[in-house]
Kinemage of the C-alpha trace (Angstrom):
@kinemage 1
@onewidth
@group {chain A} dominant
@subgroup {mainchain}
@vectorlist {calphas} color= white
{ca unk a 1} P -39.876 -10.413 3.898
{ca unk a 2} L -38.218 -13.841 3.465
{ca unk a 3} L -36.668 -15.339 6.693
{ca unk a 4} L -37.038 -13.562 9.905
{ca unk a 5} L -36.968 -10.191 10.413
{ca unk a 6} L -37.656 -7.244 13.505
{ca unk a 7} L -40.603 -6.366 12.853
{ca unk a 8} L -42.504 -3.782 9.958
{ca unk a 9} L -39.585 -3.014 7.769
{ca unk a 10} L -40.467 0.169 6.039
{ca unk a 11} L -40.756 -0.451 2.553
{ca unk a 12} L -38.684 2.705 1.571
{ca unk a 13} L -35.281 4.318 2.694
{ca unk a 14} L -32.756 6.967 2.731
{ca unk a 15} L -29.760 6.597 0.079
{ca unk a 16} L -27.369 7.948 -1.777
{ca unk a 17} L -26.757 7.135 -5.371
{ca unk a 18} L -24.580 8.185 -8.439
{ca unk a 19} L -26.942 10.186 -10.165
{ca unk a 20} L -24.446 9.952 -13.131
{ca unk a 21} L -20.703 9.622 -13.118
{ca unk a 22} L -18.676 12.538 -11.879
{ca unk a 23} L -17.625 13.840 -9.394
{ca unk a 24} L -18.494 14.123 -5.761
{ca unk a 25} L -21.657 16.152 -5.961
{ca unk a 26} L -22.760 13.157 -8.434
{ca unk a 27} L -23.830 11.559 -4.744
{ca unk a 28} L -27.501 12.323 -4.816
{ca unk a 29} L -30.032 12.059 -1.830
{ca unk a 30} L -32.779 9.332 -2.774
{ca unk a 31} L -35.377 7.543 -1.763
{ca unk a 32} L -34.252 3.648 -2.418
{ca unk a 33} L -36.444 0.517 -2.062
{ca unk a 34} L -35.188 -1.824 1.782
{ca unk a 35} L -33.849 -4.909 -0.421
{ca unk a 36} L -35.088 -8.267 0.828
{ca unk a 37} L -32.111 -10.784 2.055
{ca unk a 38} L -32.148 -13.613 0.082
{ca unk a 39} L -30.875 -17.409 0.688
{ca unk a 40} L -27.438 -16.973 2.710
{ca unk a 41} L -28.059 -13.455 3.235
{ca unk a 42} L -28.622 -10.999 6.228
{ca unk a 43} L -29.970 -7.345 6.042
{ca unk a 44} L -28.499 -5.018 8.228
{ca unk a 45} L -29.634 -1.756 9.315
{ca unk a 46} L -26.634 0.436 8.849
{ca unk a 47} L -25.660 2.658 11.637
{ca unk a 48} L -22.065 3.740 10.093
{ca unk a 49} L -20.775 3.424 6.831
{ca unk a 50} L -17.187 3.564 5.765
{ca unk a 51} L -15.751 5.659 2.798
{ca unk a 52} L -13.379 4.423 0.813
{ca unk a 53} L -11.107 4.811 -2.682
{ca unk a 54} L -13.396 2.275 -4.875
{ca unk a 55} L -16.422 4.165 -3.991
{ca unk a 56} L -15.035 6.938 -5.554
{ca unk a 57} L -13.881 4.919 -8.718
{ca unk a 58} L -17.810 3.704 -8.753
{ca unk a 59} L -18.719 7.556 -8.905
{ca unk a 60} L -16.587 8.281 -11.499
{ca unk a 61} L -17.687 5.737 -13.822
{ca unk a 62} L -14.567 3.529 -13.271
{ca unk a 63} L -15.137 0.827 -11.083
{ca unk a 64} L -19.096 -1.135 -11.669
{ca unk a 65} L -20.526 -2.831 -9.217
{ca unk a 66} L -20.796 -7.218 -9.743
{ca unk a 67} L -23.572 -8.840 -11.373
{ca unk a 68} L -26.617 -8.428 -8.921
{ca unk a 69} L -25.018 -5.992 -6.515
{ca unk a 70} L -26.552 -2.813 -5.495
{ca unk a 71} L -25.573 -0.424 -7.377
{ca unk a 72} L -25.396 2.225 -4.118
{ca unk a 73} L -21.879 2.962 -3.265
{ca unk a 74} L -20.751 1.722 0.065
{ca unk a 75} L -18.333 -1.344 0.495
{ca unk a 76} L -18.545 -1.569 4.292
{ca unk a 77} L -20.344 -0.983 7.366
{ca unk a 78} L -22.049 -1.650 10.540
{ca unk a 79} L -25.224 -1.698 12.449
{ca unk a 80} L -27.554 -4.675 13.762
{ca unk a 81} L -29.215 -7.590 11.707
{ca unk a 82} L -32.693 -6.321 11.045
{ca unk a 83} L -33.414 -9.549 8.713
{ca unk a 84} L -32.264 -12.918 7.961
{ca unk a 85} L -32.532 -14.739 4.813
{ca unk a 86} L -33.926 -18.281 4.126
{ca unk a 87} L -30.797 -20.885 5.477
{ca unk a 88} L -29.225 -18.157 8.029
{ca unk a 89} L -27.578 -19.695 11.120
{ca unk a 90} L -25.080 -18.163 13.594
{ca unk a 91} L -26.984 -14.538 13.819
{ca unk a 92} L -29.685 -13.541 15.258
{ca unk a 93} L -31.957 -10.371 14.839
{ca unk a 94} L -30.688 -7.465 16.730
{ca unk a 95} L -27.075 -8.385 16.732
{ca unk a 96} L -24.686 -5.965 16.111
{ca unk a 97} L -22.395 -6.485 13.192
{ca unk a 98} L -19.994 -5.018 10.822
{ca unk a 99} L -19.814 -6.603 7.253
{ca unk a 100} L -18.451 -6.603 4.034
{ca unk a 101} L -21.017 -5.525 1.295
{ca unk a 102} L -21.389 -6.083 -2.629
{ca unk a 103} L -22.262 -2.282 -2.680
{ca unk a 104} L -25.109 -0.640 -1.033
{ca unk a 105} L -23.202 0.627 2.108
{ca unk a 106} L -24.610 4.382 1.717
{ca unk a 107} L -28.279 3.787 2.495
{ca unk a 108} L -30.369 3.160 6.046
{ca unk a 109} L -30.586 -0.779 5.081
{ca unk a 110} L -28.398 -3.239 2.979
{ca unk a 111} L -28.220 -6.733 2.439
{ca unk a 112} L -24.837 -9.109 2.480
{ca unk a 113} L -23.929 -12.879 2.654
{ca unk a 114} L -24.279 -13.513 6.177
{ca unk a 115} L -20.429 -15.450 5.889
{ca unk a 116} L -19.429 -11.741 5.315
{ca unk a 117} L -20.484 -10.419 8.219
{ca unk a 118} L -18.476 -10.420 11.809
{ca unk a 119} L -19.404 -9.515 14.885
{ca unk a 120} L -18.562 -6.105 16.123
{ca unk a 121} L -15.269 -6.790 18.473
{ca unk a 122} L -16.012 -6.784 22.139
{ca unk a 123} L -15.320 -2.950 23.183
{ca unk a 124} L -16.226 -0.998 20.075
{ca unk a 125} L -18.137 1.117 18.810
{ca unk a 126} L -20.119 0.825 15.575
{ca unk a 127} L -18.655 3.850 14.127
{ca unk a 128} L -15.234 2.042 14.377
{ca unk a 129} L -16.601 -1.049 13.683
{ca unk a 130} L -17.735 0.292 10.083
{ca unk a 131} L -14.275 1.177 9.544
{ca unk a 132} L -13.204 -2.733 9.794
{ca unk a 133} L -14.356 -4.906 6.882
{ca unk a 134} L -13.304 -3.380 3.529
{ca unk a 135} L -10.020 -2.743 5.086
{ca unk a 136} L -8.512 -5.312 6.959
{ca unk a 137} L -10.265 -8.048 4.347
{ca unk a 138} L -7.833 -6.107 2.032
{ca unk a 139} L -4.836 -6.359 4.085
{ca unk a 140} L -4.790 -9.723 5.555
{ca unk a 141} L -5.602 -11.163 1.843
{ca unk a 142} L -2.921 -9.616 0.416
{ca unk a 143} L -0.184 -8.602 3.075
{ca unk a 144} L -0.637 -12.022 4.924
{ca unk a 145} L -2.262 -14.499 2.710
{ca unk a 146} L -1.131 -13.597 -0.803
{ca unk a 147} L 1.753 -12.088 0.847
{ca unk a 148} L 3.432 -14.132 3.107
{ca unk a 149} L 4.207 -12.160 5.802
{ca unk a 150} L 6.309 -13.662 8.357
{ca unk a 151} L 7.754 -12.331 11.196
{ca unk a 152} L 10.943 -10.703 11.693
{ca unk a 153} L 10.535 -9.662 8.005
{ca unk a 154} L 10.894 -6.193 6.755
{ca unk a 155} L 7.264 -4.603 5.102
{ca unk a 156} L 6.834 -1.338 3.447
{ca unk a 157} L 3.412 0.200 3.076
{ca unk a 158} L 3.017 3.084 0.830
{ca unk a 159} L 0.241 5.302 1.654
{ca unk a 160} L 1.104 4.172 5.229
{ca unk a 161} L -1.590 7.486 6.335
{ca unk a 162} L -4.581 6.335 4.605
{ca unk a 163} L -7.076 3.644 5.841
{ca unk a 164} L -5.132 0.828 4.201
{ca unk a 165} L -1.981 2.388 5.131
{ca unk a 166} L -2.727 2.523 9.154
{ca unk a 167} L -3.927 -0.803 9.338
{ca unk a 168} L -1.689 -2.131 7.415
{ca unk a 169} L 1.538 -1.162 9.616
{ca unk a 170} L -0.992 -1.901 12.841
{ca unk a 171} L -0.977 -5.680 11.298
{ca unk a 172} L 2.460 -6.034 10.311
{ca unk a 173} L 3.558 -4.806 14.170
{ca unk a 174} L 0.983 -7.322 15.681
{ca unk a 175} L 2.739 -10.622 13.281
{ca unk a 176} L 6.143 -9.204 14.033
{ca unk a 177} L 7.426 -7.781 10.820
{ca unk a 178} L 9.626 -4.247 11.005
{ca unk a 179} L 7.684 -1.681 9.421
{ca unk a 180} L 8.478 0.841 6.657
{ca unk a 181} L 5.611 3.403 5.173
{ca unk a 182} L 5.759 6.159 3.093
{ca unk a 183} L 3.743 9.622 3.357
{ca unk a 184} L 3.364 12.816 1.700
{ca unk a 185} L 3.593 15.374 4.843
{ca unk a 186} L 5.680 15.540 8.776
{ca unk a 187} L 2.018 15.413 9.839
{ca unk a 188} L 1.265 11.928 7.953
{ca unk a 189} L 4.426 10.612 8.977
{ca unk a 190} L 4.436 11.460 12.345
{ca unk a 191} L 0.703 9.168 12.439
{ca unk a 192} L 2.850 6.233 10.837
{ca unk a 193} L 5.669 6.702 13.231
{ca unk a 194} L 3.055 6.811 16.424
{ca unk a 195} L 1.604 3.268 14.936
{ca unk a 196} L 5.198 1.999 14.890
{ca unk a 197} L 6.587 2.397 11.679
{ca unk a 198} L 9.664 3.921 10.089
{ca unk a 199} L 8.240 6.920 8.325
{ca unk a 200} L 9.817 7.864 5.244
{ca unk a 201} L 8.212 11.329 3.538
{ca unk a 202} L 8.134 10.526 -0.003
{ca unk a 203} L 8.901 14.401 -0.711
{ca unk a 204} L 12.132 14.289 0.775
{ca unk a 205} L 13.819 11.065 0.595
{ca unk a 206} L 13.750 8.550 -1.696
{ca unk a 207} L 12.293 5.061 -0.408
{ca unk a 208} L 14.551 3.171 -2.855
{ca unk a 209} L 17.430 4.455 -0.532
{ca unk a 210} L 16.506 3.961 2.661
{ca unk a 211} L 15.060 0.822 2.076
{ca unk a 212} L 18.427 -0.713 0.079
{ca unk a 213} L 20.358 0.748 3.453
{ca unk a 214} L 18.336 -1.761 5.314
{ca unk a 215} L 18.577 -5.322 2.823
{ca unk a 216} L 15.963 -4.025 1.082
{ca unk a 217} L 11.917 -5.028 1.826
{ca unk a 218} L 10.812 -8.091 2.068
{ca unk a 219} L 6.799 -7.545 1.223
{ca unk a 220} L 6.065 -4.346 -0.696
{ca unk a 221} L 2.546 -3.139 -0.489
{ca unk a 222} L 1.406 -0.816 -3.269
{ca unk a 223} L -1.134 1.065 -4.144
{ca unk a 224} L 0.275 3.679 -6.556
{ca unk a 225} L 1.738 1.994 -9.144
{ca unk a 226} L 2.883 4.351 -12.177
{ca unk a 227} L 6.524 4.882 -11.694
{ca unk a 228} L 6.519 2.895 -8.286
{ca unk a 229} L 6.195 -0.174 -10.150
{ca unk a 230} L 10.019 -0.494 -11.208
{ca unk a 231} L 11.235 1.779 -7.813
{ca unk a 232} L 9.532 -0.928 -5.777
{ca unk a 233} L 11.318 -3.940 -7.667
{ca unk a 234} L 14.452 -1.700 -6.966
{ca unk a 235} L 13.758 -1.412 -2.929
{ca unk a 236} L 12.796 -5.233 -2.885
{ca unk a 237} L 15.441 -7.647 -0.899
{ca unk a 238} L 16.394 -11.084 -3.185
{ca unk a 239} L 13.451 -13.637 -2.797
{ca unk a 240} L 10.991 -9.975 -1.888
{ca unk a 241} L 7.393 -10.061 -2.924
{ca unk a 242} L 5.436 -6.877 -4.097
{ca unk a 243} L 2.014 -7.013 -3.791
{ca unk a 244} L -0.518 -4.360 -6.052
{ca unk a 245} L -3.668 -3.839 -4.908
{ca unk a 246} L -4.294 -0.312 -6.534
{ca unk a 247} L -3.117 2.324 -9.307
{ca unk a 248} L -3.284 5.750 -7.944
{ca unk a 249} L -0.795 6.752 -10.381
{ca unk a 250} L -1.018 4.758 -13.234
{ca unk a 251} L -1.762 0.727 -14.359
{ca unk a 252} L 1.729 0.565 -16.905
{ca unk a 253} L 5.346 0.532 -16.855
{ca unk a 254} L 7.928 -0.446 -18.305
{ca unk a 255} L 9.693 -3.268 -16.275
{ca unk a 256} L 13.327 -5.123 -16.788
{ca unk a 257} L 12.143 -8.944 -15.865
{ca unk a 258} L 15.943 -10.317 -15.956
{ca unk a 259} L 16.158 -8.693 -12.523
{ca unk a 260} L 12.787 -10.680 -11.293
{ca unk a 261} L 14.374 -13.783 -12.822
{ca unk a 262} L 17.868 -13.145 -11.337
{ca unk a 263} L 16.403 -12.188 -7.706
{ca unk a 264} L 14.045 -14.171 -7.458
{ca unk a 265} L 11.296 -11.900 -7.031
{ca unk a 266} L 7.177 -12.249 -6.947
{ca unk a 267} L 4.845 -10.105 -8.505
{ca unk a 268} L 1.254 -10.345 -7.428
{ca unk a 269} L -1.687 -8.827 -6.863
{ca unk a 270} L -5.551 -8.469 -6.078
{ca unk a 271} L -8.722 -6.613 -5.790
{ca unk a 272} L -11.459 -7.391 -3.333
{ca unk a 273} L -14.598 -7.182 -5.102
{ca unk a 274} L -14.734 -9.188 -7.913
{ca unk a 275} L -13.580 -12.366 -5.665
{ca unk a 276} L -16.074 -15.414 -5.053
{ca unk a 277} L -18.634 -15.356 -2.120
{ca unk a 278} L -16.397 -18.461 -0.944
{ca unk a 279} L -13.092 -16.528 -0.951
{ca unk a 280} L -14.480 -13.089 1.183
{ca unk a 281} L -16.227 -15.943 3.298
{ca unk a 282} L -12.732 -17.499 3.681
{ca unk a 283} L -11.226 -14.060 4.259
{ca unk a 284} L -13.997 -13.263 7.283
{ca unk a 285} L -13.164 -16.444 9.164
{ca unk a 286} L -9.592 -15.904 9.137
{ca unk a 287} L -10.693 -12.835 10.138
{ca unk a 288} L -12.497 -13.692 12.977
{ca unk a 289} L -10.075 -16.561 14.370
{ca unk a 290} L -6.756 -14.605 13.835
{ca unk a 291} L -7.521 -10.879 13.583
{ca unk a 292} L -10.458 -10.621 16.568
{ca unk a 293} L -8.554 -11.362 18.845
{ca unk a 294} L -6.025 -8.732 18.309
{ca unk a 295} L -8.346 -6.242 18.058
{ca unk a 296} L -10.037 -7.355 21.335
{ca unk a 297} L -7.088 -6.828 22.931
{ca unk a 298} L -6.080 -3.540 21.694
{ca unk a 299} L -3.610 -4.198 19.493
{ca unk a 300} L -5.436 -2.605 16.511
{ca unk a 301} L -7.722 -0.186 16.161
{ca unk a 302} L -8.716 1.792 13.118
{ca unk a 303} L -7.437 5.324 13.139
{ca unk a 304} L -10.354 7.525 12.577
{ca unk a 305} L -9.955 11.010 10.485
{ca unk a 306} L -13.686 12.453 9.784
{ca unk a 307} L -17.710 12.029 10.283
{ca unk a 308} L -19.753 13.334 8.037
{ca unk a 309} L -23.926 12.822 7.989
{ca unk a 310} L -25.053 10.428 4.944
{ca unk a 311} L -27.003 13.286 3.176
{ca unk a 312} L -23.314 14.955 3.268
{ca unk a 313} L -21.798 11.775 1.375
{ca unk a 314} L -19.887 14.515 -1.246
{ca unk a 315} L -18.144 16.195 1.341
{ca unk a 316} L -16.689 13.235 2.737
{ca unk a 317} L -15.386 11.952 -0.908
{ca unk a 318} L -13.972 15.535 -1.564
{ca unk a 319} L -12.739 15.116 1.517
{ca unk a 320} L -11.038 11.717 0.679
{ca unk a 321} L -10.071 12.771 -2.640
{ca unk a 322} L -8.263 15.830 -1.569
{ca unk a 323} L -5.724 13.109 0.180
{ca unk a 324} L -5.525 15.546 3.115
{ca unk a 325} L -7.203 12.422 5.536
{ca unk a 326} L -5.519 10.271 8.186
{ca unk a 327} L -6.859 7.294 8.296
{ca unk a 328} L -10.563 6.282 8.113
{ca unk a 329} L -13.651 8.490 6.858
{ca unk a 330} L -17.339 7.728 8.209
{ca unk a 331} L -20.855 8.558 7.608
{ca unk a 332} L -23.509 8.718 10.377
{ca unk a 333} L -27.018 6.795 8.257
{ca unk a 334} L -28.464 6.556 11.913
């Protein structure tokens, strides 16, 4: 093994992989070589892993992993540094640590670039911890740094009940903003509404409405798309910025620009995976000088929904996929 490591690594472990796209019984129980870290990188042996919507895409066929990534689902997780690659500083083996990962997250033992990797906040558990990365890398890249959110500013957050969703309002609270999030049920809203939010079920009212009654939003975050796409333009105050960062319902519409040019209004957008090693690595310090520290003090938290064992990895995506969650979905590797 190059660089240090704790001792005999085995030179085998358990995984799951896509044993062809499909659905969720496509997750197959495997026996998967331990990768080696290489320059820059750690390997961590995974504890927790989270679950989340690309994974899914990656079963189905519809999301592919980088060049060189593992092709083993699993975007985030947590554990203890179990091996460090030539040129590591700053960890040592042993240390616990959550981290964002190419792929690979569904398996005893995956590698990362140690500038991905963050200490597991003073307090937590590593089933929590596991829950951090994927997320809040998504939301403070694109609610705060693509974003702009400022505080006193008014945020909506659809999907406010899933993973993205919770943290999303937990973040906006924490810098200040007033906080808007649609859900699909009293139960989902009444989780939004406990994390601070103005709930707005998306079967009853209509959040172009509510959110023209109040200015209009000043920082849309979206990750359904489809028909939202113009209704979001329509709930957006002058100067408002929508962010996408998904397509649950669709990647087109049909949108009238004069009203972008005549309000002034910014259209952007982002996915996590394909980005540079030097922008996540960006993303994790920012991370760990402005984020931490909230967490520390128990500002934010991930809302947890389900455990399920790794070998049980299709139950927890049917159980994602069914959109019947609130908030994060685990599985226990160790």
């Amino acid at each position: 093994m190059s660089g240090g490591s704790a001792g005999a690594l085995p030179a085998t472990m358990r995984a799951m992989h896509i044993a062809a796209p499909g659905g969720p019984e496509a997750l197959q129980p495997t026996d998967w070589p331990v990768p080696e870290p290489g320059a820059g990188q750690i390997l961590i042996r995974i504890a927790w892993a989270g679950v989340n919507r690309p994974d899914a895409l990656q079963r189905a066929g519809a999301y592919d992993p980088p060049p060189g990534a593992s092709p083993l689902p699993g975007l985030e997780a947590a554990g203890h540094v179990a091996a460090l690659g030539p040129g590591v500083t700053g960890w040592e083996l042993g240390d616990p640590v959550c981290a964002l990962l190419p792929g690979g997250g569904y398996a005893e033992y995956a590698v990362t670039s140690a500038a991905h990797a963050l200490p597991v906040p003073q307090g937590m558990a590593l089933r929590e911890a596991a829950c951090l990365p994927e997320t809040l890398f998504t939301v403070w890249s694109n609610v705060v740094t693509r974003g702009g959110l400022r505080a006193g500013e008014r945020f909506l957050v659809h999907g406010g009940s899933s993973g993205i969703g919770t943290t999303a309002i937990q973040l906006a609270r924490a810098l200040g903003a007033r906080v808007f999030a649609t859900a699909g049920s009293p139960a989902k809203c009444a989780a939004c509404a406990e994390l601070g939010a103005t709930a707005i079920n998306y079967r009853e009212e209509d959040f172009v409405e509510v959110l023209r009654a109040e200015d209009g939003a000043d920082l849309i975050l979206d990750m359904v798309g489809g028909s939202y796409i113009p209704r979001n333009l329509r709930a957006l105050a002058d100067d408002g910025r929508l962010v996408m960062i998904a397509f649950l319902e669709g990647r087109t519409a049909e949108v009238n620009f004069a009203q972008i040019m005549a309000r002034r209004l910014t259209v952007t957008g982002s996915t996590l995976r394909p980005q540079s090693e030097l922008a996540k690595a960006r993303i994790a310090a920012d991370l760990r000088t402005q984020v931490w520290p909230l967490i520390e003090a128990g500002r934010l938290s991930p809302v947890m929904d389900s455990e399920f064992p790794l070998d049980r990895a299709a139950e927890a995506h049917a159980r994602m996929e069914s959109s019947g969650h609130i908030g994060k979905i685990v599985l226990k590797v160790a």
